[in-house]
N, C-alpha and C positions, 0 to 999 in steps of 0.2 A: 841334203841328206845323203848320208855316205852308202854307195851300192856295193856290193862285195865282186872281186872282179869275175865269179863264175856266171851274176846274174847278168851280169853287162854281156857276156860272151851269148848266154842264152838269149838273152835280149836282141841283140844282132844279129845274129841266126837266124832267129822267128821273121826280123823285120826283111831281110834279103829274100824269103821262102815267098815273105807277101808279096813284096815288090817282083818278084821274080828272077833277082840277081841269083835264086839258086831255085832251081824245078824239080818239080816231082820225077825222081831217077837219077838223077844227078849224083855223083858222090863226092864228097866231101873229101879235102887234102886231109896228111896223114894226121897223127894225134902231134908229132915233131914239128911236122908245116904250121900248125893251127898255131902249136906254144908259140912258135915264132913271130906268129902275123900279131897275135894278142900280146906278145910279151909278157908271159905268164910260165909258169912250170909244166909239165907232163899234168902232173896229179888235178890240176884247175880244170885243166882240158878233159882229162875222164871223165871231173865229177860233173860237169857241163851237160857233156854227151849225154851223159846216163841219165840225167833228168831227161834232157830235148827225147832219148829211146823210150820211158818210160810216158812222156805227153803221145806217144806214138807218132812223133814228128819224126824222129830217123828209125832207119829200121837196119839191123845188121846183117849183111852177107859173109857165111862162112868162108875165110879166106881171101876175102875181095873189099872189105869195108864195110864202110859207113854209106846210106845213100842216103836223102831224101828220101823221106815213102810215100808213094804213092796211092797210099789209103786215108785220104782226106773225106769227108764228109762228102762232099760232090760227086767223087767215083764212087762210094758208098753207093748212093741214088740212084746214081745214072746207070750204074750195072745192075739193079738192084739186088743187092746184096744177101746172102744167104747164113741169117744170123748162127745156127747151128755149126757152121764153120767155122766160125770163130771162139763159140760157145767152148767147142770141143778140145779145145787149146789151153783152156784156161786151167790156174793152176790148181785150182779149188776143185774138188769132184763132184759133179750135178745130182742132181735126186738121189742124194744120201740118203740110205733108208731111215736113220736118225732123224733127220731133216721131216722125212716126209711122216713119219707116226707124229712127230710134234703140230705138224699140222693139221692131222688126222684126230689126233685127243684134244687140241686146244679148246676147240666148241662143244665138247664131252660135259654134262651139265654134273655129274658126279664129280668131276675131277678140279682140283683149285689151280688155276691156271697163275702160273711164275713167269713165264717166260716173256712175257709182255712188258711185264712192271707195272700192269694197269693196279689204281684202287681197285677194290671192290664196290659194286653199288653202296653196297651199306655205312661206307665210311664217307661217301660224298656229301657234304655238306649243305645237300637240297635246300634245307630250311634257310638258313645263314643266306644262300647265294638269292635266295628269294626275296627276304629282306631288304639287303642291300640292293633290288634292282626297283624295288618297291618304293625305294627311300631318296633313289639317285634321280633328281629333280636339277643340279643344277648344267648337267654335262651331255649333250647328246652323242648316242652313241655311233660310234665310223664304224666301217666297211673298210678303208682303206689302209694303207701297209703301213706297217709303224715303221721309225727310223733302223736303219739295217743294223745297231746293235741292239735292238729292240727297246720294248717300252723305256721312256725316262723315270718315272713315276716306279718305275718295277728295279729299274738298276741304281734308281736313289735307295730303296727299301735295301736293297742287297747289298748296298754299301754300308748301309746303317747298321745292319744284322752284324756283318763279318769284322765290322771295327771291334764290337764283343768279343773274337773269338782272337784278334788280334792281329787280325789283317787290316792293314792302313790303303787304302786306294780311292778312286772320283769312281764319277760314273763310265768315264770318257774307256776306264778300265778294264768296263765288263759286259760283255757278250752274250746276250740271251740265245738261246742254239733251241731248235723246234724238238730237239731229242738227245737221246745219248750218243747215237750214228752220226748228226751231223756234227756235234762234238768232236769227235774221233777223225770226221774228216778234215774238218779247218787244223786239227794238229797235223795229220797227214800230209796236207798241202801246206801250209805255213812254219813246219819245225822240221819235217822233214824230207832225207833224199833218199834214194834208191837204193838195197844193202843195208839201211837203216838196222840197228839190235835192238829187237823188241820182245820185252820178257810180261810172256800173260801167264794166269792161269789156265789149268785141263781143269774140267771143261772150261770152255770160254764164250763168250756172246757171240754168238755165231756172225753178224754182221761185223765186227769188228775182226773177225778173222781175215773177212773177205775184202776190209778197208786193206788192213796190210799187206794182203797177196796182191791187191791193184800197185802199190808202191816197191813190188817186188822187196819186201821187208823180209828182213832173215828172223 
């Protein structure tokens, strides 16, 4: 399977940080040096870095580089760390008063709550789901994790559905996600890099705003 040469660069990277061919503080030769050892362009080399800056694997000194960063999960612990420091950095702003009335009126019994995307009790299909668990004699039911693109029986069904609508695919295609958030994040980390142009609406799902500002997305 063919790897694109930015991931190989980040790939090698990662693996030298493990091994310890590069330490936390260390800095990295220039972005010219790197093109060279890689045999690659300038522009490979940015786009590289900017992901490894963005994993929080390098971190940049004004003036001075690239280093290794020394904020790994370990010194995390071992200093133990003062999440509000970090908090306050972020590019998102904390307890938006917007934010916070939303979760003030949510459980408001007057009010019809949107912002979830839950049904309503009344449209849940009590009866139906009764039945059916009334009925289901030949399959016992698991506890345990379905296959990581979720049910087969569920992504056979979604196949069938969407051949209607004119989408031709397997199952092997489709991706059952626990919500719309982790949706948004497997495009995040799987289609996308850092700089990314991303066009939403005002207003917009508030958690998906804050997918984007993690990928430093324009």
């Amino acid at each position: 399977m063919f790897t694109p040469k930015y991931k190989e660069i980040i790939d090698d990277i990662l693996s030298k940080i493990k091994t310890g061919d590069l330490e936390a503080g260390m800095k990295l030769p220039s972005q010219r040096n790197l093109a060279t050892q890689y045999r690659v362009n300038r522009s490979t080399i940015i786009q590289s870095l900017e992901i490894l800056q963005s994993y929080g694997v390098l971190e940049s000194k004004a003036r001075k580089g690239l280093y290794v960063s020394k904020s790994n999960w370990n010194t995390y612990i071992n200093h133990n760390m003062n999440w509000h420091d970090y908090i306050k950095n972020s590019a998102s702003k904390n307890n938006q008063y917007f934010i916070q009335r939303i979760n003030e009126l949510e459980f408001d019994a007057h009010i019809i709550r949107l912002s979830t995307g839950e049904l309503s009790p009344h449209l849940i299909p009590n009866k139906q789901f009764r039945d059916i668990f009334s009925k289901q004699t030949t399959t016992a039911l698991k506890t345990n994790y379905e296959h990581p693109l979720g049910n087969l029986n569920l992504r056979k069904a979604i196949v069938n559905h969407v051949k209607k609508l004119g989408i031709s695919c397997n199952e092997e295609n489709i991706c059952i996600t626990s919500g719309a958030l982790q949706g948004l994040k497997l495009i995040a980390d799987g289609l996308l890099i850092p700089n990314s142009k991303i066009i939403i609406e005002t207003p917009s799902y508030i958690n998906s705003v804050h997918t984007w500002h993690n990928i430093r997305a324009d």
